[in-house]
DRENDO-1510 file (C-alpha; in Angstrom, 1 decimal, always signed):
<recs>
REC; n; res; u; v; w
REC; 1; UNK; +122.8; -4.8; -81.0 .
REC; 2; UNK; +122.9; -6.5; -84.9 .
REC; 3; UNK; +121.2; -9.7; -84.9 .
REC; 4; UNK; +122.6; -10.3; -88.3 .
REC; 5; UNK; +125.4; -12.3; -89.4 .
REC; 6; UNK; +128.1; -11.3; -91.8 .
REC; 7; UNK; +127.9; -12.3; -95.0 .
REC; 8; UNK; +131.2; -14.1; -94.5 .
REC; 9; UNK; +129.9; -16.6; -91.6 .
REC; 10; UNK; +126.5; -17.2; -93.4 .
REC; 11; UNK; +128.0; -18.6; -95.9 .
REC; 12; UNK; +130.3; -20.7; -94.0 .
REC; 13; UNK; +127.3; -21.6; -92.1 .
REC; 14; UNK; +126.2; -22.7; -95.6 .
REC; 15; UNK; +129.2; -24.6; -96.4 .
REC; 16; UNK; +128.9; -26.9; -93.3 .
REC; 17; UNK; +125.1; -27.5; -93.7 .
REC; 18; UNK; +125.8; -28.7; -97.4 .
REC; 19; UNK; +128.7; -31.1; -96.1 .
REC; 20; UNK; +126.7; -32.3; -93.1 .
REC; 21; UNK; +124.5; -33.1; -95.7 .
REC; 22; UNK; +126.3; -34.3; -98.6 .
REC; 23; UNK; +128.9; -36.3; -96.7 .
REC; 24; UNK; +127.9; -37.3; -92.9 .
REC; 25; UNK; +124.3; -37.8; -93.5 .
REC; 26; UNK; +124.9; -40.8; -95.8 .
REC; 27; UNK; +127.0; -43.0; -93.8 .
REC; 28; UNK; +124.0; -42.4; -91.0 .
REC; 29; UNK; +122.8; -45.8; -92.2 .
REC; 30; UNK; +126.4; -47.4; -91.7 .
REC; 31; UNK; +126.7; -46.0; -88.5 .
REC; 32; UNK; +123.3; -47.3; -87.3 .
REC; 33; UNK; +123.4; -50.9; -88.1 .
REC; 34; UNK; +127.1; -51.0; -86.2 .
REC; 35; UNK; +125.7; -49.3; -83.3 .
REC; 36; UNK; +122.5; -52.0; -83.3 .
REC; 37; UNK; +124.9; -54.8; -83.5 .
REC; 38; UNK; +127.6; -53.5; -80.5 .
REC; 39; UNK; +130.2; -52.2; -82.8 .
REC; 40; UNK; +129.3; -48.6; -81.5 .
REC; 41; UNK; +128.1; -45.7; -83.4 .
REC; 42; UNK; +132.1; -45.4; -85.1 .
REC; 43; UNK; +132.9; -44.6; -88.5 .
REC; 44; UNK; +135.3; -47.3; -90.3 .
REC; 45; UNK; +139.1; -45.6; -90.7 .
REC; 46; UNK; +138.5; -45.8; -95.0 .
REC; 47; UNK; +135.4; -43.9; -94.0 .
REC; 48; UNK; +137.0; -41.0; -91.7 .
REC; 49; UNK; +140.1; -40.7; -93.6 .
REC; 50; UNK; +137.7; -39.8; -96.7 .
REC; 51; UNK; +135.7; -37.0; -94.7 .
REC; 52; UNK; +139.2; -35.9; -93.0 .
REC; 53; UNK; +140.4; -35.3; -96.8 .
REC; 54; UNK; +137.2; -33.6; -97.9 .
REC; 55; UNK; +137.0; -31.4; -95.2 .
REC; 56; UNK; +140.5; -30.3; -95.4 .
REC; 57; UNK; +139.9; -29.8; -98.9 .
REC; 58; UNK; +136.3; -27.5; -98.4 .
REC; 59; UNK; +138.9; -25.5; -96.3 .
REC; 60; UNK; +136.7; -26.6; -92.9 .
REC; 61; UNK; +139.8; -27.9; -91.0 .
REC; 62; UNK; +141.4; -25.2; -88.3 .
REC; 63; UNK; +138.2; -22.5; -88.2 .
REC; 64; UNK; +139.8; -20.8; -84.9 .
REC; 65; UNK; +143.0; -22.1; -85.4 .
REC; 66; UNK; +145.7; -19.4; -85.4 .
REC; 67; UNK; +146.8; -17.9; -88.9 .
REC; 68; UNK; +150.4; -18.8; -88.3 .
REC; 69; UNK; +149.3; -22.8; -87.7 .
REC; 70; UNK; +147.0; -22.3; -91.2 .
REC; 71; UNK; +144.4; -21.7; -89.3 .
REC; 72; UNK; +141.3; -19.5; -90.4 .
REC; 73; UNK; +141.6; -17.4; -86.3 .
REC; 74; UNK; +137.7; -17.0; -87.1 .
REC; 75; UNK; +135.3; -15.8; -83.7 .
REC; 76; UNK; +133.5; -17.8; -81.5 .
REC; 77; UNK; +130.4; -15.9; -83.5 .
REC; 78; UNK; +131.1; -17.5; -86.7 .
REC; 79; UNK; +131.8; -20.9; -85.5 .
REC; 80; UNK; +127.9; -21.7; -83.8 .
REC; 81; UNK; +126.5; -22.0; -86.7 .
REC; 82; UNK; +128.9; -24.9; -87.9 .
REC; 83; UNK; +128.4; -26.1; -84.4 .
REC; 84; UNK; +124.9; -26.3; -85.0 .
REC; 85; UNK; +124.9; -28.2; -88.6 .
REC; 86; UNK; +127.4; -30.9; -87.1 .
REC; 87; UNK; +124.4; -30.9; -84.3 .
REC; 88; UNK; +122.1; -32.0; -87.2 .
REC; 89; UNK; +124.0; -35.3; -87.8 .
REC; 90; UNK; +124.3; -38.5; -85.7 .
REC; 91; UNK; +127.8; -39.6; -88.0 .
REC; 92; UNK; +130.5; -39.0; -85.2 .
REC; 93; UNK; +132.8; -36.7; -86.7 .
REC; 94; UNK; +134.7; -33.2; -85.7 .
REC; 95; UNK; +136.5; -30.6; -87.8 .
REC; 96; UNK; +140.0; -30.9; -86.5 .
REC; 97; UNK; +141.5; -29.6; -84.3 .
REC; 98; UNK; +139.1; -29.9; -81.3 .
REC; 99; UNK; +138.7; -26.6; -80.2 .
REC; 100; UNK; +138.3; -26.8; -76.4 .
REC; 101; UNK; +141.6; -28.6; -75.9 .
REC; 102; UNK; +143.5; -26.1; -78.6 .
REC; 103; UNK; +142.1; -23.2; -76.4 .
REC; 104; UNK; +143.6; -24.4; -72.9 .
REC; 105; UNK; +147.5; -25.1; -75.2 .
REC; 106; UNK; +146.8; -21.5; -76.6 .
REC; 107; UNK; +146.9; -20.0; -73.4 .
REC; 108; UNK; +149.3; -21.9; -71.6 .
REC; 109; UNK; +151.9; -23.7; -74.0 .
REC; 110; UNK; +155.6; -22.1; -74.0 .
REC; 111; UNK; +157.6; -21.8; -77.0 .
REC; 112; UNK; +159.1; -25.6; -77.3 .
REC; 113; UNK; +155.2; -27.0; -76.0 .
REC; 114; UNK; +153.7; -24.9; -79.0 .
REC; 115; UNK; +156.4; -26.4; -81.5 .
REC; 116; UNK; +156.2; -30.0; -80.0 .
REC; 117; UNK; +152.3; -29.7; -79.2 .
REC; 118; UNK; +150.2; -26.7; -80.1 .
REC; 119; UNK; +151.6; -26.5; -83.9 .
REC; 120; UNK; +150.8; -30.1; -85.0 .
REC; 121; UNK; +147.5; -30.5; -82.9 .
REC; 122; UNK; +146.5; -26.4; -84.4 .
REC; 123; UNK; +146.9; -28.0; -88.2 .
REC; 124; UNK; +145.2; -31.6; -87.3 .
REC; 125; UNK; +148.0; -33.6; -87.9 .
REC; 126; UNK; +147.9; -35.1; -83.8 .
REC; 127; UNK; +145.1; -35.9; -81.8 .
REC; 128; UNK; +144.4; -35.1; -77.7 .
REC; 129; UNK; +142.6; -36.3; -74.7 .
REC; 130; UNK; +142.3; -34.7; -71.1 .
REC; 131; UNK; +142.0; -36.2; -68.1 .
REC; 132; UNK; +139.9; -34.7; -65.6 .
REC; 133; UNK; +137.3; -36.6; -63.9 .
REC; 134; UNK; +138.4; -39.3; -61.2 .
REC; 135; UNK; +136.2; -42.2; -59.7 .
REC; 136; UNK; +135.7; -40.0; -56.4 .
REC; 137; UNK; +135.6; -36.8; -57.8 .
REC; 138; UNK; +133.8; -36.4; -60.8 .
REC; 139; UNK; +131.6; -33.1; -60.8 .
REC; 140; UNK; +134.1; -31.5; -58.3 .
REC; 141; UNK; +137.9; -30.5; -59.6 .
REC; 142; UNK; +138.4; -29.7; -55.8 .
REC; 143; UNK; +138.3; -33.6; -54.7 .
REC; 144; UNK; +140.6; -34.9; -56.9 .
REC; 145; UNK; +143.4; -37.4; -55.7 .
REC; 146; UNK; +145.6; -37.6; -59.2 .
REC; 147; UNK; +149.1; -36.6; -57.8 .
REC; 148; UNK; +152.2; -35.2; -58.9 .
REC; 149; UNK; +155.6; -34.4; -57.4 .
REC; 150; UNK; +158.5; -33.1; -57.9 .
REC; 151; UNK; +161.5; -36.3; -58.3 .
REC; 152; UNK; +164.5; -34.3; -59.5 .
REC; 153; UNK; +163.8; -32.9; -62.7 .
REC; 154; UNK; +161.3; -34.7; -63.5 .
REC; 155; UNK; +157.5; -34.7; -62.1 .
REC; 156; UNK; +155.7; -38.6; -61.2 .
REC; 157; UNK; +152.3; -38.8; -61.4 .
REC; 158; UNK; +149.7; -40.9; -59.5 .
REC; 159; UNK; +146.3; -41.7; -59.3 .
REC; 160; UNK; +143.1; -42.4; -61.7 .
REC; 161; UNK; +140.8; -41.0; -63.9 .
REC; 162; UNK; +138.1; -42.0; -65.6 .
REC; 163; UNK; +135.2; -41.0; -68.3 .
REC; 164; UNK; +138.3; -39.6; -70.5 .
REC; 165; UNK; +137.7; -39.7; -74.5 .
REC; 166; UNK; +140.1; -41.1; -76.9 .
REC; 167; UNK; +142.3; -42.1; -74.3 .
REC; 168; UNK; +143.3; -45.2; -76.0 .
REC; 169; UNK; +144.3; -43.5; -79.4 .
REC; 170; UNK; +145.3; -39.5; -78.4 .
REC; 171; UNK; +148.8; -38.6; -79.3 .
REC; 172; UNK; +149.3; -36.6; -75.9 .
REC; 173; UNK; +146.7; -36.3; -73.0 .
REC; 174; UNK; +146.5; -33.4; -70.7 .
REC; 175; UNK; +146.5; -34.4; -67.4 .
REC; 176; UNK; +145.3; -32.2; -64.3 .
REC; 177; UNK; +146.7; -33.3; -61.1 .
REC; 178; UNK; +147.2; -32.0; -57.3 .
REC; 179; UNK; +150.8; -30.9; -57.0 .
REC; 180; UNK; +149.2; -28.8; -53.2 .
REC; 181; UNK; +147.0; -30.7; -51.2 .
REC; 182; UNK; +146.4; -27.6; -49.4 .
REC; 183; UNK; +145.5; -25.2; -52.1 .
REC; 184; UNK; +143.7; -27.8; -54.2 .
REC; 185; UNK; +141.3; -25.6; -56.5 .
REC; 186; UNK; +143.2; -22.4; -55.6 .
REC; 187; UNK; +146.5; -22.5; -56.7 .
REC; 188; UNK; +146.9; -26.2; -55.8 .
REC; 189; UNK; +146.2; -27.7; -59.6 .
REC; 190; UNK; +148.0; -28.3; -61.9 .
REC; 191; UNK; +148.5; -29.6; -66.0 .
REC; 192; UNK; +150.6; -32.2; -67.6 .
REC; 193; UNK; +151.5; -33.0; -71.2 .
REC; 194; UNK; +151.5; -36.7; -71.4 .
REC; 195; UNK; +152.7; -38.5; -74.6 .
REC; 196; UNK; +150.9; -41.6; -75.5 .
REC; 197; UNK; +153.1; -44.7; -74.6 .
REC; 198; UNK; +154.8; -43.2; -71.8 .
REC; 199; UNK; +155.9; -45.4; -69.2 .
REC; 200; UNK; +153.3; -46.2; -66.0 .
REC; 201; UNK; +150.1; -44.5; -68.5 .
REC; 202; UNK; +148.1; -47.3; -68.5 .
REC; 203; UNK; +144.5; -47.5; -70.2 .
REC; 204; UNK; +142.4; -49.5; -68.0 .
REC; 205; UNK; +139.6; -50.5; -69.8 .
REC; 206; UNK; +137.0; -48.9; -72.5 .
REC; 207; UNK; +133.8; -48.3; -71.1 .
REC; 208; UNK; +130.7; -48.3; -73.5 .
REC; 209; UNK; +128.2; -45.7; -73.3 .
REC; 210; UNK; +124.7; -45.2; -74.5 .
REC; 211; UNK; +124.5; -43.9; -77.9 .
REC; 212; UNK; +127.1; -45.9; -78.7 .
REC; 213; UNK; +129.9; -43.8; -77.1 .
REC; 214; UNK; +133.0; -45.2; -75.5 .
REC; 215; UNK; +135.0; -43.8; -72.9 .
REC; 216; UNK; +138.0; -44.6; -70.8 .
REC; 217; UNK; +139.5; -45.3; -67.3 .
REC; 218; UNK; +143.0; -44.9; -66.9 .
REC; 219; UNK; +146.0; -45.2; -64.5 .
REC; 220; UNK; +148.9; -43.3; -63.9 .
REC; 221; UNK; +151.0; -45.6; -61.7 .
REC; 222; UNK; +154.9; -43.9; -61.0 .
REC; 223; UNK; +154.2; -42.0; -64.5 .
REC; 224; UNK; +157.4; -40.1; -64.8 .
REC; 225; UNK; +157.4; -36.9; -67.3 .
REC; 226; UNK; +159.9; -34.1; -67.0 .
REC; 227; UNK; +159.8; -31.0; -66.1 .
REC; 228; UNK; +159.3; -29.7; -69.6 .
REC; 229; UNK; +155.9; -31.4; -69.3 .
REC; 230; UNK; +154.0; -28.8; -67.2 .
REC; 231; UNK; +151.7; -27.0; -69.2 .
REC; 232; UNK; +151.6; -23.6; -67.9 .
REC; 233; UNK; +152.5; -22.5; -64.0 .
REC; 234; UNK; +152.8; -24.8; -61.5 .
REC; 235; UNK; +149.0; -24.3; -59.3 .
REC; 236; UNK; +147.4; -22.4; -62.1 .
REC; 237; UNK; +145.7; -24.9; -64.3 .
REC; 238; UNK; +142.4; -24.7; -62.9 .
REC; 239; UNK; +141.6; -21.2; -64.8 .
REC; 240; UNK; +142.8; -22.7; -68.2 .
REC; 241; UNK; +140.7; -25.9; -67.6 .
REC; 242; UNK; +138.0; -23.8; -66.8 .
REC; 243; UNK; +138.3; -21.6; -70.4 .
REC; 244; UNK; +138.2; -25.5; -72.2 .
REC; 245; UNK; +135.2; -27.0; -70.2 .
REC; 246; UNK; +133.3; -23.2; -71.5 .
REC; 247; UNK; +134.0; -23.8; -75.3 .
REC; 248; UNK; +133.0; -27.0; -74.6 .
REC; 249; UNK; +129.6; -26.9; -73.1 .
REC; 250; UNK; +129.2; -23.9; -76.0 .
REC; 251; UNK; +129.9; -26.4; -78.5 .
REC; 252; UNK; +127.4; -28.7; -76.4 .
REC; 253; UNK; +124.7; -26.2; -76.7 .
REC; 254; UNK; +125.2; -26.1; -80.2 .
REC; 255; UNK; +124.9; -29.3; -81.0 .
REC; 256; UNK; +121.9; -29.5; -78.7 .
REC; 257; UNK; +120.2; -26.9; -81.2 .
REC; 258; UNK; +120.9; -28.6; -84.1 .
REC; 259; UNK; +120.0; -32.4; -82.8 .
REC; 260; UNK; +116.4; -30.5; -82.2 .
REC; 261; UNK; +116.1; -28.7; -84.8 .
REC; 262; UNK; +116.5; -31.7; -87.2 .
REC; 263; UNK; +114.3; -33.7; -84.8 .
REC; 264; UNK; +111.5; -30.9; -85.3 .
REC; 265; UNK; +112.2; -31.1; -88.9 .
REC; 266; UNK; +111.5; -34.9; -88.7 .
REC; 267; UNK; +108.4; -33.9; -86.8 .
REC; 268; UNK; +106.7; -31.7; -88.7 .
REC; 269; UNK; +107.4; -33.9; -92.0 .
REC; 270; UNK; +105.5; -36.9; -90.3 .
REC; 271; UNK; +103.1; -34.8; -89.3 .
REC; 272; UNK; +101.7; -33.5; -92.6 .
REC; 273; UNK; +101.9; -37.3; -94.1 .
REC; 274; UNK; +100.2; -39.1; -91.2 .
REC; 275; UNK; +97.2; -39.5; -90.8 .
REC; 276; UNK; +95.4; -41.0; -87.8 .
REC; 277; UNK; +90.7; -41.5; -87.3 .
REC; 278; UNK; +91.0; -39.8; -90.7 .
REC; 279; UNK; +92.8; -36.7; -89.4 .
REC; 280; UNK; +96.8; -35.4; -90.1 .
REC; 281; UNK; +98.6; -35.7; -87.5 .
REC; 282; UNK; +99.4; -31.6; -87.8 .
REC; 283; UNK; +95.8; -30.9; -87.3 .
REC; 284; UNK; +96.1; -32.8; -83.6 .
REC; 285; UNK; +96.4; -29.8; -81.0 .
REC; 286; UNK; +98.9; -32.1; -78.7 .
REC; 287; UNK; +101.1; -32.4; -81.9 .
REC; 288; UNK; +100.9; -28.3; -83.0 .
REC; 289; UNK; +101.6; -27.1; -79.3 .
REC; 290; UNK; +104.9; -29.6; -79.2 .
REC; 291; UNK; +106.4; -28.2; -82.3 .
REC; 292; UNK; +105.3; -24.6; -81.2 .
REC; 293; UNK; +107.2; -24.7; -78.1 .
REC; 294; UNK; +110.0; -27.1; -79.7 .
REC; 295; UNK; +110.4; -23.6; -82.2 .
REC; 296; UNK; +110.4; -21.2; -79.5 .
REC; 297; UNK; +112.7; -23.1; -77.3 .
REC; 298; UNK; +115.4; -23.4; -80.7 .
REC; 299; UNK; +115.3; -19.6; -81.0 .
REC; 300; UNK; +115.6; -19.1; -77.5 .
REC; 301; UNK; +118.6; -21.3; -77.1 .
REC; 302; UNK; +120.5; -20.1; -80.7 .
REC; 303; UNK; +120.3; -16.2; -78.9 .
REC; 304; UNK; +121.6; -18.0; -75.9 .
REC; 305; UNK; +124.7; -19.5; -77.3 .
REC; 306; UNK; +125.4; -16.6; -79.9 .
REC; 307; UNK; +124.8; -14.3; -76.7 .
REC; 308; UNK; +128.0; -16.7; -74.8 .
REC; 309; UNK; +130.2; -16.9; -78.0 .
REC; 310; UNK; +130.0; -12.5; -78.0 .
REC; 311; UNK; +131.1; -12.2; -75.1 .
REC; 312; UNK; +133.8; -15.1; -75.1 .
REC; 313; UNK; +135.0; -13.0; -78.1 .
REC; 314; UNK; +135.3; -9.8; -75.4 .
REC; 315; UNK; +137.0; -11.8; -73.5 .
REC; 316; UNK; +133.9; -11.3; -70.3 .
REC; 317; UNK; +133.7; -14.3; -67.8 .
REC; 318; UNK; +131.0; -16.6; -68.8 .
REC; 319; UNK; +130.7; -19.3; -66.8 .
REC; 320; UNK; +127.1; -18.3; -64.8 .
REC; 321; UNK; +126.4; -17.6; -68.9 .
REC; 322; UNK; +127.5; -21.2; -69.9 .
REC; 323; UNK; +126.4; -22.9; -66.9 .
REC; 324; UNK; +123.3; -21.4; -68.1 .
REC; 325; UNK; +123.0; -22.9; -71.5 .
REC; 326; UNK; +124.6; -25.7; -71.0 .
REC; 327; UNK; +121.0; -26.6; -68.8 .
REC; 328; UNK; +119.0; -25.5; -70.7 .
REC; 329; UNK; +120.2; -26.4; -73.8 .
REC; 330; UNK; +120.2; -30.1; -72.8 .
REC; 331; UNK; +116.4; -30.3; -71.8 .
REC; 332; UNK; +115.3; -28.8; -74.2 .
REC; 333; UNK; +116.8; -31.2; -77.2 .
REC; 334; UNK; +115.8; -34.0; -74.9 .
REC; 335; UNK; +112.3; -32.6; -74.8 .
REC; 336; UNK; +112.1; -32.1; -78.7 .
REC; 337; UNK; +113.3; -35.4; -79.6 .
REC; 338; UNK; +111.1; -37.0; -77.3 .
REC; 339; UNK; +108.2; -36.1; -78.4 .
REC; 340; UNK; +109.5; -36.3; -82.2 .
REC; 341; UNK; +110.0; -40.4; -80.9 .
REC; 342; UNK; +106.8; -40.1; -79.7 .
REC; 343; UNK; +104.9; -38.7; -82.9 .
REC; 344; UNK; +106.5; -41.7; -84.6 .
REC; 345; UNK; +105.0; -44.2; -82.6 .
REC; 346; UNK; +106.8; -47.9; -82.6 .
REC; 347; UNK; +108.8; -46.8; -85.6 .
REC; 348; UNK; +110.2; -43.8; -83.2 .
REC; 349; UNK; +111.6; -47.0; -81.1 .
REC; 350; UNK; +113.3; -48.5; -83.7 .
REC; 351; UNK; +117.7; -48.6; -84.2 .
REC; 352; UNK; +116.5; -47.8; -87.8 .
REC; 353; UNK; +116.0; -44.0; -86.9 .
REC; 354; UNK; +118.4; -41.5; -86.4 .
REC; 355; UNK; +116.3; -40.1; -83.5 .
REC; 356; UNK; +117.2; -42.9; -80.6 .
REC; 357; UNK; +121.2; -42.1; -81.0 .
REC; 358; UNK; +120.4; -38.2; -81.0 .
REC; 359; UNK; +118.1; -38.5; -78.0 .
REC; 360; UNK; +121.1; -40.7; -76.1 .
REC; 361; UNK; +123.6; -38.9; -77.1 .
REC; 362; UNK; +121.5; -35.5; -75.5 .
REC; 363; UNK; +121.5; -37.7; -72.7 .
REC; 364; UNK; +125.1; -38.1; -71.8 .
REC; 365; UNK; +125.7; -34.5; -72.4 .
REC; 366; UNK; +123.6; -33.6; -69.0 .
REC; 367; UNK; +125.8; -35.6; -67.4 .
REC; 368; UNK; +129.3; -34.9; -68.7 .
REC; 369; UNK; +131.2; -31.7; -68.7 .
REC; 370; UNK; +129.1; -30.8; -65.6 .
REC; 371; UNK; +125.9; -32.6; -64.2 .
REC; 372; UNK; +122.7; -30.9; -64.4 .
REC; 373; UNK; +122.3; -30.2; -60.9 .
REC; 374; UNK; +126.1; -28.7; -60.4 .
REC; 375; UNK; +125.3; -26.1; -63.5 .
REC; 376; UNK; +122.1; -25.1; -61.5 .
REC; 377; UNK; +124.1; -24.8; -58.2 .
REC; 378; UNK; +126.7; -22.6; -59.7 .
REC; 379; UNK; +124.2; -20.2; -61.3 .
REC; 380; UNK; +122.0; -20.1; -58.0 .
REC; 381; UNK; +124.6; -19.2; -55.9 .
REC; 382; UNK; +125.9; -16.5; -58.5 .
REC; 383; UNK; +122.3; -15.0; -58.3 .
REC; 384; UNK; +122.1; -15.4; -54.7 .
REC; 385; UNK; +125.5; -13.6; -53.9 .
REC; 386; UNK; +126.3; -16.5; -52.3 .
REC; 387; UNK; +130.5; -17.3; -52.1 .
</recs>
């Protein structure tokens, strides 16, 4: 097995560290003082249309997208390390297109979908949100209520979800919904293309999050879409969902690397300069054992996720793998950050440092795309030959 990367992907590895650092690091100070005063951690539009220009313009915008969309088609191996310098940053920002929801069109669009859907969203010129969770049935697909059925030719949707991102400003959202009660999770799911302003689509509210995230809740009440709408086979959107919410918590797991690794960074920088009863902090044994297991739990987790991204590449079934990662991934950037807050003292407290928006932001992410305890479940059961 080669350990080493190409030549190629280290330096776009490179090329993302340098803009992480060059343009997302600086507007860290922006971003803090509207998250301390309620505005959320959010990037101004002046501000996003800048980075959206120099991205595009670094040639970082479509890394997996398709050649034929002008997309770079690169591998899931080659896109961790970007994963992991956007990790490094607390400036809310993503290369466009999103990759999780451009995988689930990829595999299930038809030919007027891609030209309506895929193509735009593939070059970044649209946006997207899916709706998954429900009030009732968050961590279990299975239990949800969402309806749709058949009217003619057209399908009407009912029900609610909840916890959905960018809701209020997506171009389309994909929308899973029950069109057989009986089936449900196996064969009874299915997806729907839902433009933004159609008729009975009906944002709720925005919730606010820690870490200065917002979500949404939304209703779907007599939501008419026609039959062109379905994305994919009727009953078989639960195996494409399943392919998004796995580059997903990848991505996760990324970010989770890089959120520590800058935290550790942060660390061991404080460390050498403080000093404390006449004594550097790096000379304190408490202090040297959390940034040796902070650095062994890193490497363990980058193997871990370039481990996943190979075998998404071949195409294996990952989900015990990302289950997996997505756990441990999550604890351990919580723990490193911690006790990088800790180190810090008072000023580790503060809405001055970086470090309290990384460590809620690590937070959410053991709650969405899969609680904690459902990840463990699934692998358990998986070991245990249980059905």
């Amino acid at each position: 097995m080669d350990f080493e990367l190409s030549d190629e992907h280290k330096m776009l590895k490179d090329l993302a560290a340098r803009f992480v650092r060059e343009e997302l690091i600086p507007l860290e100070r922006a971003v803090l003082e509207r998250e301390a005063s309620g505005q959320g951690a959010t990037l101004s539009k002046d501000e996003h249309a800048a980075i959206d220009r120099k991205s595009r313009e670094l040639g970082l915008w479509g890394l997996d997208a398709p050649p034929e969309f002008g997309g770079a088609d690169l591998p899931e191996l080659a896109l961790i390390g970007v994963h992991e310098e956007m990790g490094k940053t607390i400036t809310p920002y993503i290369f466009p297109p999103d990759s999780p929801n451009l995988r689930m069109l990829m595999v299930t669009a038809n030919a007027e979908q891609r030209s309506r859907y895929l193509d735009p969203y593939a070059r970044g010129e649209t946006t997207s949100a899916i709706a998954i969770s429900e009030p009732g049935a968050g961590a279990d697909p299975a239990g949800m209520s969402t309806r749709a059925v058949r009217d003619g030719g057209d399908w009407v949707l009912n029900g609610r979800k909840i916890w959905i991102s960018r809701a209020e400003h997506a171009d389309f959202t994909i929308v899973m919904a029950l069109t057989d009660r009986q089936k449900r999770a196996r064969g009874g799911i299915s997806a729907f293309l839902v433009d933004k302003g159609t008729p009975g689509f009906n944002v709720l509210r925005r919730i606010p999050m820690i870490g200065g995230q917002y979500t949404y809740e939304v209703a779907f009440e007599d939501c008419r879409v026609p039959e062109s709408k379905l994305l994919g086979r009727e009953g078989e959107g639960f195996a494409p969902m399943q392919l998004r919410l796995s580059t997903r918590r990848l991505y996760m797991a990324c970010w989770c690397i890089g959120s520590a690794q800058r935290a550790l960074d942060m660390l061991c920088e404080h460390a050498r300069l403080r000093v404390t009863f006449g004594t550097a902090l790096a000379e304190r044994q408490t202090i040297q054992w959390w940034v040796a297991d902070a650095a062994t739990r890193i490497h363990a987790c980058r193997l871990m996720a370039y481990d996943v991204a190979w075998k998404l590449g071949q195409r294996r079934d990952v989900r015990t793998e990302t289950s997996m990662i997505k756990v441990f991934a999550t604890d351990m950037a919580w723990e490193v950050i911690d006790h990088a807050m800790q180190a810090f003292g008072a000023m580790g407290m503060t809405k001055e440092m970086p470090l309290q928006l990384m460590a809620s932001k690590v937070r959410t992410m053991r709650v969405y795309e899969g609680p904690d305890e459902i990840h463990r479940w699934v692998v358990a059961r998986r070991v245990l030959g249980l059905r």
